[in-house]
C-alpha positions in Angstrom: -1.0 10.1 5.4 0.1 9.8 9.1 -1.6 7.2 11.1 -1.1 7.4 14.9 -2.3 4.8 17.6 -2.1 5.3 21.1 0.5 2.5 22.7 -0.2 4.0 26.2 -1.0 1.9 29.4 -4.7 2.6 29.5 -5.2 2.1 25.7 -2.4 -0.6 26.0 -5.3 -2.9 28.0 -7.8 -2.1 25.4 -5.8 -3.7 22.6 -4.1 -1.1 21.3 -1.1 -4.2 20.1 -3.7 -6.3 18.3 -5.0 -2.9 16.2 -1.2 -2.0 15.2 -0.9 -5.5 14.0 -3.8 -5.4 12.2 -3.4 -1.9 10.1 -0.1 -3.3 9.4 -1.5 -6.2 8.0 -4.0 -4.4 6.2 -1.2 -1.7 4.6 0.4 -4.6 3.8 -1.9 -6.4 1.9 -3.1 -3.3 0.3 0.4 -2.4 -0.4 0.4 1.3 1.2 3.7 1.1 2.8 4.6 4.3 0.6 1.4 5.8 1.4 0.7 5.4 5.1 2.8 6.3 7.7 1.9 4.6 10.7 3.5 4.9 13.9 2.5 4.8 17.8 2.3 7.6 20.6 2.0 7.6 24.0 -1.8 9.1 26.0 -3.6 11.5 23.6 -5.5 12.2 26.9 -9.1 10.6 25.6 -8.0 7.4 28.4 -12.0 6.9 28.6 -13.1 6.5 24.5 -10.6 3.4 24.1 -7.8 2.6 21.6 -6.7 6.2 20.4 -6.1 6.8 16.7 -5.5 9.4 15.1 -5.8 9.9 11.2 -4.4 13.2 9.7 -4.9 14.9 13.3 -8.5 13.3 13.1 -9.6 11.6 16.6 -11.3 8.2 16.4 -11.7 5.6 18.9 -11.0 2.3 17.3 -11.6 -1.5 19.1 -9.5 -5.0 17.7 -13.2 -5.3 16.6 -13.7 -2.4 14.3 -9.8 -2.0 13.0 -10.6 -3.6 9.9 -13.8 -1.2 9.8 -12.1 1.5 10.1 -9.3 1.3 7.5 -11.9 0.4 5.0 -14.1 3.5 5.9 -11.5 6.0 6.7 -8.4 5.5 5.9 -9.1 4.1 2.3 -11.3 6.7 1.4 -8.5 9.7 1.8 -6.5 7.8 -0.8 
């Protein structure tokens, strides 16, 4: 599974760090290092619909706020 998150200036301000730390945290602790490779890019061109992540080639806009959210709800349930 590829998991891609925007690192880009606009994104960047948005708290694209604080989501990297956290779905490494949370591969961590749910020991997925084998499973999940996660990695960052620069502008996906969505600037506007914040912290760009990509799952699979599957868009979704993701805040520090709904990281954890997200893994639970997406990423955990193509495993």
């Amino acid at each position: 599974m590829k998991l891609m998150v925007c690192i880009g200036s606009s994104c960047h301000l948005k708290g694209s760090r604080q989501v990297v730390e956290q779905l490494q945290h949370l591969i961590a602790e749910n020991d997925l290092k084998e499973k999940i490779d996660l990695g960052g890019t620069f502008c996906m061109g969505k600037c506007q619909q914040g912290v760009c992540v990509t799952l699979d080639n599957d868009f979704y806009s993701v805040t520090p706020e709904t990281a954890e959210d997200f893994f639970k709800t997406e990423v955990m349930s193509r495993l």
